[in-house]
N, C-alpha and C positions, 0 to 999 in steps of 0.2 A: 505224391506230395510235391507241392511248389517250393522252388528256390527263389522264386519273386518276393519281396520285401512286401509285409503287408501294408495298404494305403492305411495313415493315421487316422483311423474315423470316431466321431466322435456321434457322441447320444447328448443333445441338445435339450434341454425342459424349459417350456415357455408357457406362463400362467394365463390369459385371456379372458374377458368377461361376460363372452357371449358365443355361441355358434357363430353370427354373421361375422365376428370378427376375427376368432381362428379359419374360419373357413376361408377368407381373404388371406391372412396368412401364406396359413398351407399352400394356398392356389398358386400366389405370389413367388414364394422363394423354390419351391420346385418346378414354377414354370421359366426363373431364372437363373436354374441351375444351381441354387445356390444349396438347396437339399434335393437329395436322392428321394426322400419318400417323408411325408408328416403322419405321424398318427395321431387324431381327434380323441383322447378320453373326456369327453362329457359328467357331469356329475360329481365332480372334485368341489369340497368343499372344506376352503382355508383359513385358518385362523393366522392372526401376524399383529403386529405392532407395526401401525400408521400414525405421523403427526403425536406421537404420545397416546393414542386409545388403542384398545386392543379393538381388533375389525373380526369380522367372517364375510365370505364373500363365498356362491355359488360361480365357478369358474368352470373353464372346459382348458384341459392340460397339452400342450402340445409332447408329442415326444420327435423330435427333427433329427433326423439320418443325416451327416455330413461329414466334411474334413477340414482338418485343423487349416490347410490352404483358403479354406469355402470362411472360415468364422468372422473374419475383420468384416468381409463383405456382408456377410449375414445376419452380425450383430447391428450394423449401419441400416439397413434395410427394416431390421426389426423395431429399430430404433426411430424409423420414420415413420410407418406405418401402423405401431401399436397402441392403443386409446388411451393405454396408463400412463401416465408422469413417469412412471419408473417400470418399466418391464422387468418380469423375472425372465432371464436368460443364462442359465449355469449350462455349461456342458462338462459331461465325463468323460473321458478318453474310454475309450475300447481298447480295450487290451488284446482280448482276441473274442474270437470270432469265426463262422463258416467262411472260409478265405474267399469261393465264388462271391457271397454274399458282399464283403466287403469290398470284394475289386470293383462290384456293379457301385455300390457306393461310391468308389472314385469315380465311374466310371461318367455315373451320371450327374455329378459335380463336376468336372471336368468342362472347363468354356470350348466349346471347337476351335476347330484349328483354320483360322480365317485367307490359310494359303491352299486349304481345299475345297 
């Protein structure tokens, strides 16, 4: 067992209207570092309180690998890039976890280091 501090990583859920559009997502914010891994559940279908009507909408759910260092930048990103007025973007902290697993999450959140 590790004496290393576990990185703060969080489980990120973000609602989407379409495949083309999580798929941009996903592609987006893991190719900028900003999540470790996206995963696509397709087939989500939500009911909510829009404008005063109640809506349902077929959506595709993101679930985003990241750290609490990664979220300003990730929520800003998300925020530019997502079709809705209002994205959902909640994250739960992880509490714990496979510690390998999680350090790769730092790990690949993590910006390089521009003096190597």
């Amino acid at each position: 067992m590790s004496d290393a501090p576990s990185p703060s990583v969080l489980l990120v859920h973000c609602s989407c209207p379409d495949d083309a559009s999580a798929e941009r997502l996903a592609q987006t914010l893991v190719g900028e570092r900003l999540a470790a891994c996206v995963s696509r559940l397709p087939g989500v279908r939500s009911t909510y309180r829009w404008q005063d009507a109640i809506e349902q909408a077929d959506e595709v759910l993101l679930l985003i690998k990241t750290t609490a260092e990664r979220m300003d930048a990730l929520s800003e990103r998300v925020r530019a890039l997502h079709p809705y007025e209002l994205p959902e973007l909640v994250a739960v902290e992880v509490r714990t976890g496979l510690a390998p697993y999680l350090q790769w999450v730092a790990g690949q959140t993590r910006l390089p280091d521009p003096h190597r």
